[in-house]
C-alpha positions as a Markdown table, in Angstrom:
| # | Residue | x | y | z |
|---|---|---|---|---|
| 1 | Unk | 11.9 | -64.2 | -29.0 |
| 2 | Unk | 8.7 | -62.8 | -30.6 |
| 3 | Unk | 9.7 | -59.6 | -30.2 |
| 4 | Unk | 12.9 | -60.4 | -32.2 |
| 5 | Unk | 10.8 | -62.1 | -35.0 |
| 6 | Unk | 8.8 | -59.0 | -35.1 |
| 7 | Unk | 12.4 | -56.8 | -35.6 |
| 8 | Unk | 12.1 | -55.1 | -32.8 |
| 9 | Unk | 15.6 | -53.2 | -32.7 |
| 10 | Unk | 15.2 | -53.0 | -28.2 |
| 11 | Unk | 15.8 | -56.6 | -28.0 |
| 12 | Unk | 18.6 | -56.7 | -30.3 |
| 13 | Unk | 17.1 | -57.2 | -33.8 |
| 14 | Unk | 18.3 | -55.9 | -37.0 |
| 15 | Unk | 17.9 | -57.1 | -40.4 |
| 16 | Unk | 21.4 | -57.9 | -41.4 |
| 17 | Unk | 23.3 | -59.4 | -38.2 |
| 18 | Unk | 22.9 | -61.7 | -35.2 |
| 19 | Unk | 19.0 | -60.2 | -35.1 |
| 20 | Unk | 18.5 | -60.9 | -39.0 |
| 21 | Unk | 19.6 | -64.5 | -38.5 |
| 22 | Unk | 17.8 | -65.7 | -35.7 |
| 23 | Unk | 14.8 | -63.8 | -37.4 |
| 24 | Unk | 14.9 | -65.8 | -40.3 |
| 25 | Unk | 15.7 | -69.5 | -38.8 |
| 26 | Unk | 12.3 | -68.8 | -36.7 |
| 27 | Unk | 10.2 | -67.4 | -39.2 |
| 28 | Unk | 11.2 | -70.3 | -41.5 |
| 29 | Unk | 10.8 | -73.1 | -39.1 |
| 30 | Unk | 7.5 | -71.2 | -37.7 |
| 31 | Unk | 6.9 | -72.3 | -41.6 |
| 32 | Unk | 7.9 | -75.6 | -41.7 |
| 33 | Unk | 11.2 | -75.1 | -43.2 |
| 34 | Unk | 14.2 | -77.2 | -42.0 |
| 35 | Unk | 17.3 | -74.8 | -41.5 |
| 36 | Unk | 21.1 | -75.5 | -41.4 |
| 37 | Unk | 21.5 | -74.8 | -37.9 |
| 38 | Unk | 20.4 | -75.9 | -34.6 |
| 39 | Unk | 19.2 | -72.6 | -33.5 |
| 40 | Unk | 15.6 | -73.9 | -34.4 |
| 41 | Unk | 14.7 | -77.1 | -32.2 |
| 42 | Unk | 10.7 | -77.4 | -32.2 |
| 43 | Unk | 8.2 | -78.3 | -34.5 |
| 44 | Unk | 4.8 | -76.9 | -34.4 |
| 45 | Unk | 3.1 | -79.5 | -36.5 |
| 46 | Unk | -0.8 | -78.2 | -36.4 |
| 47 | Unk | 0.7 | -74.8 | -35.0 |
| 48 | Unk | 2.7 | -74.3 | -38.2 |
| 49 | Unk | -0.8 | -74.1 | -40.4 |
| 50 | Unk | -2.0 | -71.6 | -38.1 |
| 51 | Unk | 1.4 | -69.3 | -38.1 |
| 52 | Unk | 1.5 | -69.4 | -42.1 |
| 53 | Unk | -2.0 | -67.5 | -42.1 |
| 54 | Unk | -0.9 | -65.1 | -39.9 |
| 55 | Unk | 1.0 | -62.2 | -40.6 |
| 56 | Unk | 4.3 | -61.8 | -38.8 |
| 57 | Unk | 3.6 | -58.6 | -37.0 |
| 58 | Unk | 0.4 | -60.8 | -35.5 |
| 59 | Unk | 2.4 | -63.6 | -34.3 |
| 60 | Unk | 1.8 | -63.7 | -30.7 |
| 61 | Unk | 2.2 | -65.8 | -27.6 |
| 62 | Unk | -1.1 | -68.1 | -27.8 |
| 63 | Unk | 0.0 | -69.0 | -31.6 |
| 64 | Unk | 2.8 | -71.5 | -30.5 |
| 65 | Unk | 0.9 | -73.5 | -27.7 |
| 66 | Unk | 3.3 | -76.5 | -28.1 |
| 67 | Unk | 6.0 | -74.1 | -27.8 |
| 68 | Unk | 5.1 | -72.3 | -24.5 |
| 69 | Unk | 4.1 | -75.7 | -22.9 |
| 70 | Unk | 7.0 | -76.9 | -23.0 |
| 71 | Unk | 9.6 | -76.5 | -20.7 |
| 72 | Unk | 12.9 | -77.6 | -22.0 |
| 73 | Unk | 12.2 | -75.8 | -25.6 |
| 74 | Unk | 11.6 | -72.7 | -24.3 |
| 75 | Unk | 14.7 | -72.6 | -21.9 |
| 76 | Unk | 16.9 | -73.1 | -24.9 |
| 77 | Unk | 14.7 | -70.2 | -27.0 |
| 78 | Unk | 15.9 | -67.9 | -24.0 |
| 79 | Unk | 19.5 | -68.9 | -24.3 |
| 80 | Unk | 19.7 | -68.2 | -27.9 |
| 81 | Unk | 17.9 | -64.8 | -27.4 |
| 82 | Unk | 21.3 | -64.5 | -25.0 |
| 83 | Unk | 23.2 | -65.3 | -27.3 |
| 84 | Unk | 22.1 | -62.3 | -29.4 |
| 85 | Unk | 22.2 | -60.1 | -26.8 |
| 86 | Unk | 25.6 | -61.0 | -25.8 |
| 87 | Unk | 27.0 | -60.5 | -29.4 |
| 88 | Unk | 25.5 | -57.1 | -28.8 |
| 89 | Unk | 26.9 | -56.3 | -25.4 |
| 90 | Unk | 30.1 | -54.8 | -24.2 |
| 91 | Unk | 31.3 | -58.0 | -23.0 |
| 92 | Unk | 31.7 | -59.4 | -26.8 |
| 93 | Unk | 34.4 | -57.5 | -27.9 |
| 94 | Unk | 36.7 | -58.7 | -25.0 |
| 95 | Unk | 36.0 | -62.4 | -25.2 |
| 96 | Unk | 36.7 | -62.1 | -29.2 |
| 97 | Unk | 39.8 | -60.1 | -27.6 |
| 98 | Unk | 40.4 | -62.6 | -25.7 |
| 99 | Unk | 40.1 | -65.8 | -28.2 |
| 100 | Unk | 42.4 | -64.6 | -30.1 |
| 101 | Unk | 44.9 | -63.7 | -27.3 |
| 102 | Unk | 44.9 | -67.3 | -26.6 |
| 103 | Unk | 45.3 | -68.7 | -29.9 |
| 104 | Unk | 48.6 | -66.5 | -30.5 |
| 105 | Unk | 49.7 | -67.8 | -27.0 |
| 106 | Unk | 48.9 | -70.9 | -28.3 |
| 107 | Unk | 51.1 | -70.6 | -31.7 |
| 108 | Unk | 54.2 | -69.2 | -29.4 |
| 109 | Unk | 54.1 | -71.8 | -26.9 |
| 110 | Unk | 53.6 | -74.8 | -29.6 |
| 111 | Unk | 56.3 | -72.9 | -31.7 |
| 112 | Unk | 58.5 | -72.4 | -29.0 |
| 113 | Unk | 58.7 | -76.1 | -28.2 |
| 114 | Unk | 60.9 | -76.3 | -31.2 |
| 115 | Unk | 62.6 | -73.6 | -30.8 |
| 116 | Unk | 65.2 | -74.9 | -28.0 |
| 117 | Unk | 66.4 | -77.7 | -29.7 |
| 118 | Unk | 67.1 | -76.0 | -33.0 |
| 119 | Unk | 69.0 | -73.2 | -31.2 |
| 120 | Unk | 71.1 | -76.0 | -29.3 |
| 121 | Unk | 71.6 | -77.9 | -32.8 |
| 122 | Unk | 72.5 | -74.1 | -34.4 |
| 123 | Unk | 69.9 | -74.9 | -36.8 |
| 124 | Unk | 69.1 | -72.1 | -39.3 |
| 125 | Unk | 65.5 | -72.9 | -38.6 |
| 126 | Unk | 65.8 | -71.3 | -35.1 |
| 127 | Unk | 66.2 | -67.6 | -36.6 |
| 128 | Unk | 63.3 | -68.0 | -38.5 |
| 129 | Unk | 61.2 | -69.3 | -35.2 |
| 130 | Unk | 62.3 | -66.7 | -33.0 |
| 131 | Unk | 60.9 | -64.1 | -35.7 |
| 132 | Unk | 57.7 | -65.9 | -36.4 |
| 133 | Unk | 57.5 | -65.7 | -32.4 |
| 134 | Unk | 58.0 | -62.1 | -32.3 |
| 135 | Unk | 55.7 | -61.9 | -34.7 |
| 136 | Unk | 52.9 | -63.1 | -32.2 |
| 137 | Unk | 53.8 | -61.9 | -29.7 |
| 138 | Unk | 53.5 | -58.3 | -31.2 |
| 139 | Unk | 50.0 | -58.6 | -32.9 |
| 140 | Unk | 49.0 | -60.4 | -29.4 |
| 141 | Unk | 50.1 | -56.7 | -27.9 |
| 142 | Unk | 48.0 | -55.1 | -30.6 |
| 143 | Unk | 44.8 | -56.5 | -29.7 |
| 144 | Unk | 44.9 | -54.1 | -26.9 |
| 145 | Unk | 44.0 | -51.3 | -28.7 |
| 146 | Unk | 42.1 | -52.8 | -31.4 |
| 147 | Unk | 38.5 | -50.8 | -31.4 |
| 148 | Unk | 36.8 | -53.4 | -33.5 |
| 149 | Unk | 36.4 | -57.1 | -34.2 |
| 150 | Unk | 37.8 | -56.5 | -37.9 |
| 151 | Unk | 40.8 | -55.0 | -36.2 |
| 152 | Unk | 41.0 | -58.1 | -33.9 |
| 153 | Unk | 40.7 | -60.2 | -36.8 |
| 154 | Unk | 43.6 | -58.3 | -39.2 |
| 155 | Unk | 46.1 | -59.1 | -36.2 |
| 156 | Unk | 45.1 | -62.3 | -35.9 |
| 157 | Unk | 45.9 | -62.5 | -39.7 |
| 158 | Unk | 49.1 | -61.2 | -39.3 |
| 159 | Unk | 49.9 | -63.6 | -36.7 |
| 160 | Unk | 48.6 | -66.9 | -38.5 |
| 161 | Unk | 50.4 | -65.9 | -41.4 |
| 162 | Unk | 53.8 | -66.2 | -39.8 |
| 163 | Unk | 52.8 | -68.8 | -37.5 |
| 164 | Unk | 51.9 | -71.5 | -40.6 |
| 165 | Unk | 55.3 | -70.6 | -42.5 |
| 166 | Unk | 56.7 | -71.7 | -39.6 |
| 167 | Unk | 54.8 | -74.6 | -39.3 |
| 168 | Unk | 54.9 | -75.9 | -43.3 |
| 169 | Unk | 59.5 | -75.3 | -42.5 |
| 170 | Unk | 59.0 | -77.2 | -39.1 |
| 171 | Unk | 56.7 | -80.3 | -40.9 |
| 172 | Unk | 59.4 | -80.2 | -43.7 |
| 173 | Unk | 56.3 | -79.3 | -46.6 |
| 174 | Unk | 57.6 | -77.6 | -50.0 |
| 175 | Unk | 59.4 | -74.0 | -49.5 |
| 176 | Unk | 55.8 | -72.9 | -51.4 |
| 177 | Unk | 53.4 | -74.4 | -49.1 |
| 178 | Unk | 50.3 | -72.3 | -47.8 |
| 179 | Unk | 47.3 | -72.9 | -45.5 |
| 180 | Unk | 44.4 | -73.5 | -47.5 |
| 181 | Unk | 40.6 | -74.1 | -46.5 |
| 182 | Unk | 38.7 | -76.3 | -48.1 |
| 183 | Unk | 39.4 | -78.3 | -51.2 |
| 184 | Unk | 43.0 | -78.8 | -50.0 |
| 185 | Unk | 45.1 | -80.4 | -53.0 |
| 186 | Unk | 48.3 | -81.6 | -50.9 |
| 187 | Unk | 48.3 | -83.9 | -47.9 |
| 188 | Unk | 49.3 | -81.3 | -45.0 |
| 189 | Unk | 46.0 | -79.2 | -45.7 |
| 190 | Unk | 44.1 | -81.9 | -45.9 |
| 191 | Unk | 45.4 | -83.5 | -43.1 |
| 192 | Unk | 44.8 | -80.2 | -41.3 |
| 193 | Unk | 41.3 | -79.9 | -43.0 |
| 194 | Unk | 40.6 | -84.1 | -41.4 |
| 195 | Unk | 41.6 | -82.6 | -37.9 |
| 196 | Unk | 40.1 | -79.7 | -37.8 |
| 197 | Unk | 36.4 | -81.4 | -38.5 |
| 198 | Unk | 37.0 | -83.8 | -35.8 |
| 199 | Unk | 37.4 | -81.2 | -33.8 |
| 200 | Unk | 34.4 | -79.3 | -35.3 |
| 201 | Unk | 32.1 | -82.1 | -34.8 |
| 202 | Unk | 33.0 | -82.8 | -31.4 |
| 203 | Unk | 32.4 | -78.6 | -30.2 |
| 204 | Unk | 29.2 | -79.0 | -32.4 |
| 205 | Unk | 28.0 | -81.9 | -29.9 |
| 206 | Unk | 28.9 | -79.8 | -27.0 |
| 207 | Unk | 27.0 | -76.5 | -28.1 |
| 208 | Unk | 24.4 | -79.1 | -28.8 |
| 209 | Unk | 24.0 | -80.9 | -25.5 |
| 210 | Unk | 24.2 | -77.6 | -23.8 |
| 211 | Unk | 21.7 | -75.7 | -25.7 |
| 212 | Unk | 23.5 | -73.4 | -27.5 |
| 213 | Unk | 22.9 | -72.5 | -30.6 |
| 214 | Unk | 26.3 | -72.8 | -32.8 |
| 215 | Unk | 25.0 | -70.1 | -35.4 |
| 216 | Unk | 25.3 | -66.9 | -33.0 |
| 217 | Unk | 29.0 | -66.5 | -32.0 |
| 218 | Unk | 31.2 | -64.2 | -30.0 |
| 219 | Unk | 34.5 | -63.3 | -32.8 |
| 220 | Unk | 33.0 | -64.7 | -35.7 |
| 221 | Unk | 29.8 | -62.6 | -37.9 |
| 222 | Unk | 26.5 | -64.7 | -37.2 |
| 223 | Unk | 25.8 | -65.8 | -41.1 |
| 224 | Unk | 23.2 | -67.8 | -41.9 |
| 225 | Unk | 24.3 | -71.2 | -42.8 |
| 226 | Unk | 27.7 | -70.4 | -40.4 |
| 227 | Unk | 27.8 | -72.2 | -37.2 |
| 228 | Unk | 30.5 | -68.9 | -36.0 |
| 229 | Unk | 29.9 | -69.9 | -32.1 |
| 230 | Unk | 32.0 | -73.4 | -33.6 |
| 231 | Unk | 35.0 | -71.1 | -35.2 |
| 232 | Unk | 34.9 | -69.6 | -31.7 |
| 233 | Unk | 35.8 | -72.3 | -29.8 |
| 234 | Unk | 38.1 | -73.6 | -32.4 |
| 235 | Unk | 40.2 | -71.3 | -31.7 |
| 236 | Unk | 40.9 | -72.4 | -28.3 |
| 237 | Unk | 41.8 | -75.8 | -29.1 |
| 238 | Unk | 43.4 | -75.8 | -32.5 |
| 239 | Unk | 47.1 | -75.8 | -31.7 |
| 240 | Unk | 46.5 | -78.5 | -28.1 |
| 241 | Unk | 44.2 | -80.6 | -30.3 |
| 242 | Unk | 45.5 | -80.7 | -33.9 |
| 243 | Unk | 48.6 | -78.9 | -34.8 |
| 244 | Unk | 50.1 | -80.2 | -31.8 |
| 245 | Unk | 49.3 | -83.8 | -32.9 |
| 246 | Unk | 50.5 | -83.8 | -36.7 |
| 247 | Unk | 53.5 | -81.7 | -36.5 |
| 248 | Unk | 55.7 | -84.1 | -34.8 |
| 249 | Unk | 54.5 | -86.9 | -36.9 |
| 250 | Unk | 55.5 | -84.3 | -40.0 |
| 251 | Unk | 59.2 | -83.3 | -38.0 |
| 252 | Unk | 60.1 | -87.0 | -37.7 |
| 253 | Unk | 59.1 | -88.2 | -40.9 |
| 254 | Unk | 60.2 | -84.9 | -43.2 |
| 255 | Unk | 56.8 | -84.3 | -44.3 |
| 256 | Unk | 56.4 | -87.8 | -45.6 |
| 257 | Unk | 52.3 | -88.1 | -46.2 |
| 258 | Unk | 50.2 | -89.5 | -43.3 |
| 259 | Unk | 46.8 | -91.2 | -44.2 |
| 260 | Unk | 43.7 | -90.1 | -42.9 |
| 261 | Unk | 42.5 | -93.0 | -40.8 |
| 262 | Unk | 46.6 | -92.1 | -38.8 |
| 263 | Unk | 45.3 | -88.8 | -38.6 |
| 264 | Unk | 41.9 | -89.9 | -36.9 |
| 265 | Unk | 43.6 | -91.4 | -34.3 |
| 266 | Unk | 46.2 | -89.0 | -33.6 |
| 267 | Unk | 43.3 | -86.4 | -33.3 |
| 268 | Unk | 41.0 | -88.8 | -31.2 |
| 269 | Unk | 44.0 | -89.3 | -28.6 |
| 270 | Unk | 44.8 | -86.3 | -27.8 |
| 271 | Unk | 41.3 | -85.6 | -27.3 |
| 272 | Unk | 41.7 | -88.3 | -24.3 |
| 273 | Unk | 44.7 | -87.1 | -23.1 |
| 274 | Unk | 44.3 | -85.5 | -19.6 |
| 275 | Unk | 46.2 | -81.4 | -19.1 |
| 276 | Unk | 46.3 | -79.0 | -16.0 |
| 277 | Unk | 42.7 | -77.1 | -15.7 |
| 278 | Unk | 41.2 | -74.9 | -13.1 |
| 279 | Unk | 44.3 | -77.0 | -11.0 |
| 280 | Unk | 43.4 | -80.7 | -11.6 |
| 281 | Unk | 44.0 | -83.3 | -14.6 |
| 282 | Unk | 41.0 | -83.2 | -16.9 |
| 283 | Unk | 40.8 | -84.9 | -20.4 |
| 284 | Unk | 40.8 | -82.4 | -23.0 |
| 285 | Unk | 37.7 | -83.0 | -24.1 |
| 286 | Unk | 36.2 | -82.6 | -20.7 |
| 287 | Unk | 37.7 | -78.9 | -20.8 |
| 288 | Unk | 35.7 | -78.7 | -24.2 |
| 289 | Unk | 32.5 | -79.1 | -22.3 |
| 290 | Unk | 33.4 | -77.4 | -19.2 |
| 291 | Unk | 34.4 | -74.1 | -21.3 |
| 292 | Unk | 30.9 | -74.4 | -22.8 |
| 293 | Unk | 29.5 | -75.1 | -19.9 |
| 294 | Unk | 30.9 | -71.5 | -18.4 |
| 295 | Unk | 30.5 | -69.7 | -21.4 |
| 296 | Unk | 26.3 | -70.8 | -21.1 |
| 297 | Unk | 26.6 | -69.7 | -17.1 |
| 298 | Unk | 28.1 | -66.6 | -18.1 |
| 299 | Unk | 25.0 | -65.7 | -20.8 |
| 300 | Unk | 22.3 | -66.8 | -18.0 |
| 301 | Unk | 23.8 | -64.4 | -15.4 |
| 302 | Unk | 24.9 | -61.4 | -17.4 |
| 303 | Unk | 28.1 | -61.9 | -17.1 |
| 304 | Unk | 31.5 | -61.7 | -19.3 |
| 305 | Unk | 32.6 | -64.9 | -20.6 |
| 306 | Unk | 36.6 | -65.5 | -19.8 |
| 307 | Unk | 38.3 | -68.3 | -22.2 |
| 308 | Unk | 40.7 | -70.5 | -20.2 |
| 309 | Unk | 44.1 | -70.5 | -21.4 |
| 310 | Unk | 45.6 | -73.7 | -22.5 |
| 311 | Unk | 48.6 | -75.3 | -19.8 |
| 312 | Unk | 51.5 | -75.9 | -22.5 |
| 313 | Unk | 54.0 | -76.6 | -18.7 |
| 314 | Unk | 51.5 | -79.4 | -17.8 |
| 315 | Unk | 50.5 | -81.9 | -20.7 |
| 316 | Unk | 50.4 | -85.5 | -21.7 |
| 317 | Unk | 52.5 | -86.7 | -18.8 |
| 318 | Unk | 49.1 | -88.1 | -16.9 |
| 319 | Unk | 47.4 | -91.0 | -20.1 |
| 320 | Unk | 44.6 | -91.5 | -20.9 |
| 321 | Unk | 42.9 | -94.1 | -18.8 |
């Protein structure tokens, strides 16, 4: 960790980058300062006069007595210096690879759960499905040979795009209608926008209680003021979670508004609701905690971090009990 403060480039420091940010949340709580993120979680009360006489390249071990006495701090310094080396490593680029892969399986599979009917019913809607669906199922091909996680994130544009003109025809929005994040001005993006902070709030808990720290992600840059390792995991659960749960509400209704406090519940449901993992029933929010859980295993033994893919087959037939 020191050596990081000190920008030592062999332990994965740089000044812009996953190095430049932890950097600058320790130096400023190492100062006092409160930070946006929970990447910082001590506070060096008399320790804090003596670092702020010191200059940075002399910061050293017997400076931070409160920190190094303490067990449970420094475990969870180690893990974010992890962190930063995994955002480094090899293994990154295929666990970005492999987030997005299962969000555009996750877009087909919710898509193609409409696309049945609306073929049966000769529907025009089921032309424009089964070419939103090739669509992602293409850029999902792509991300093989994508070199770079700008390239990941271009197909993954490509995809979403489709995927939420699809969406805005299958919740029966405006023939205009785009995703838009924040400051929606119609009800289906801020619907979304409700959802989609539930859900934020609930992985921020999770990276929380396991000692993560959400600034330093995997696919996302690590900005300061960014919680990327959040958007990460987002991406897993954004179509089970809360596309899944508005759009038939939207379907059945023709896009008629929903109010917010419907939209809490919906999204607080589904969290209970119980799917197919690792070959049992677990609530879905359990598989939240269990997929941080392995990603945390995976930065304490080396090892590359492989996303579970969501069971679209095996879904809200067990309740919630």
């Amino acid at each position: 960790v020191f050596a990081l403060l000190r920008g030592d480039r062999s332990h994965g420091a740089s000044r812009t980058g996953v190095g430049g940010v932890l950097r600058r949340q320790y130096v400023r709580s190492a100062l006092g300062v409160a930070t946006r993120t929970d990447c910082v979680v001590w506070m060096l009360s008399e320790d804090c006069a003596r670092a702020q006489k010191m200059p940075l390249p002399d910061v050293h071990r017997g400076a931070f007595p409160y920190l190094h006495n303490n067990t449970r701090m420094h475990t969870r310094l180690h893990l974010h210096l992890l962190q930063a080396r995994y955002w480094e490593s090899p293994y990154a680029i295929e666990t970005a690879r492999a987030l997005i892969e299962r969000k555009n399986t996750n877009m087909t599979h919710l898509l193609t759960r409409y696309l049945s009917n609306r073929e049966r019913m000769e529907m025009p809607q089921a032309r424009v499905l089964r070419a939103t669906i090739s669509v992602t199922r293409a850029a999902t091909a792509s991300l093989l040979a994508a070199p770079s996680r700008r390239a990941l994130m271009l197909h993954e544009a490509h995809a979403a795009r489709a995927y939420w003109r699809s969406y805005g025809m299958l919740a029966g929005v405006r023939d205009d209608w785009r995703r838009v994040h924040p400051h929606a001005s119609d009800h289906w993006n801020a619907s979304l926008n409700i959802g989609y902070t539930i859900l934020a709030r609930t992985i921020q808990r999770t990276l929380r209680a396991h000692g993560l720290c959400a600034g330093i992600g995997v696919l996302h840059a690590p900005i300061e003021g960014h919680e990327a390792l959040v958007y990460d995991f987002e991406e897993l659960f954004r179509q089970p979670v809360v596309d899944s749960a508005l759009l038939p509400q939207w379907s059945r209704m023709h896009g008629q508004p929903m109010k917010p406090d419907t939209v809490v519940v919906r999204i607080e449901r589904r969290l209970q609701e119980r799917t197919r993992y690792q070959k049992e029933w677990w609530r879905i929010i359990a598989v939240l905690d269990a997929e941080v859980a392995a990603y945390a295993t995976a930065l304490r033994q080396g090892m590359q971090y492989v996303p579970y893919q969501h069971s679209w087959a095996h879904w809200t037939h067990v309740p919630a009990q």
